[in-house]
C-alpha positions as CSV (number, residue, x, y, z in Angstrom):
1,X,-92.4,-45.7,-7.5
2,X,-92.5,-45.4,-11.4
3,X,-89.6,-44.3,-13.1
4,X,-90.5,-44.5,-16.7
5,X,-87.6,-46.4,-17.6
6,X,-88.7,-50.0,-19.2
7,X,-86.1,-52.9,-18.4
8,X,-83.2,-52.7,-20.6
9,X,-83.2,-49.2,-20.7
10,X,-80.6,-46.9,-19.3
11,X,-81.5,-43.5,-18.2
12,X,-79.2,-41.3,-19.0
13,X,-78.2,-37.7,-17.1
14,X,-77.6,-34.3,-18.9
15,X,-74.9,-33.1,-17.2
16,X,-75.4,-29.3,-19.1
17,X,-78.6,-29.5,-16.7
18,X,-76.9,-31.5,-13.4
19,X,-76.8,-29.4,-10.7
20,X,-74.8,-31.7,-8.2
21,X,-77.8,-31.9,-5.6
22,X,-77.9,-35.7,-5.8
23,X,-81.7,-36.2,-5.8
24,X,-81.2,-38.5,-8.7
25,X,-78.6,-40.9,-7.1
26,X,-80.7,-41.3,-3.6
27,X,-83.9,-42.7,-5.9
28,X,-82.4,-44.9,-8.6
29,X,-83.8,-48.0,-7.5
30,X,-80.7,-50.1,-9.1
31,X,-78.4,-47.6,-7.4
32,X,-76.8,-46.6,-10.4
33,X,-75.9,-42.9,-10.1
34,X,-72.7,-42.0,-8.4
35,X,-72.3,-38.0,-7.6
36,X,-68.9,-36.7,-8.0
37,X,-68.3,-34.0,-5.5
38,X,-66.5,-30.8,-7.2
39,X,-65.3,-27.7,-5.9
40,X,-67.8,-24.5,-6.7
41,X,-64.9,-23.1,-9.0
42,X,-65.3,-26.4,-11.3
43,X,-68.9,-26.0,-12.1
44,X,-69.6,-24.8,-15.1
45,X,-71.4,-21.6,-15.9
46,X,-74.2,-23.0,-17.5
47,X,-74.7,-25.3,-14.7
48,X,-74.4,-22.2,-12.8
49,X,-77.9,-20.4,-15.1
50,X,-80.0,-23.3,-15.2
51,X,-79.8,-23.2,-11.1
52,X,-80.3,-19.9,-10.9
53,X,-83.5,-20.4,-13.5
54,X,-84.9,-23.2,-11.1
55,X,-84.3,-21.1,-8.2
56,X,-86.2,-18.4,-9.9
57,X,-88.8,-20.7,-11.4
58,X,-89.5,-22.1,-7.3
59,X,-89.6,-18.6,-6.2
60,X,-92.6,-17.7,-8.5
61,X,-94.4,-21.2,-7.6
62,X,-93.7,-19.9,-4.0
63,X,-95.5,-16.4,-4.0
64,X,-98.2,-18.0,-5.8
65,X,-98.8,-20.4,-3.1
66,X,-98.6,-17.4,-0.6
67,X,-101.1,-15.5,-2.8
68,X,-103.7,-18.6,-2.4
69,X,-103.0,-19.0,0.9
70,X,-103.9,-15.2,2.0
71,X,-107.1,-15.4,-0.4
72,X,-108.0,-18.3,1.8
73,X,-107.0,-16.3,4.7
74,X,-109.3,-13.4,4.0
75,X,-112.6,-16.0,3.7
């Protein structure tokens, strides 16, 4: 799998944008990432939106994908 990163790089994470799931630390191929676990209380607000945005952003994708899939249905 491709990362995108050339050696010597580093990749670096935006924490404004982290969201604490990990994904990130179970593929780094050097193992790199560590996830510090926090209490809900300590996670910022604007960590708080941009979850809420994906969440939002997936449900969209999702209803679209139901949409194609009943069009197919009705074939």
């Amino acid at each position: 799998m491709s990362t995108g990163i050339s050696r010597g790089m580093a990749a670096v994470i935006n924490e404004n944008l982290c969201i604490g799931c990990g994904a990130c630390a179970k593929v780094c191929p050097q193992g790199a990432i560590i996830i510090q676990q926090r209490e809900v209380d300590q996670i910022s607000a604007q960590r708080v939106w941009a979850l809420k945005n994906k969440i939002a952003m997936l449900e969209e994708k999702l209803e679209w994908v139901k949409s194609i899939i009943h069009d197919v249905d009705r074939r």
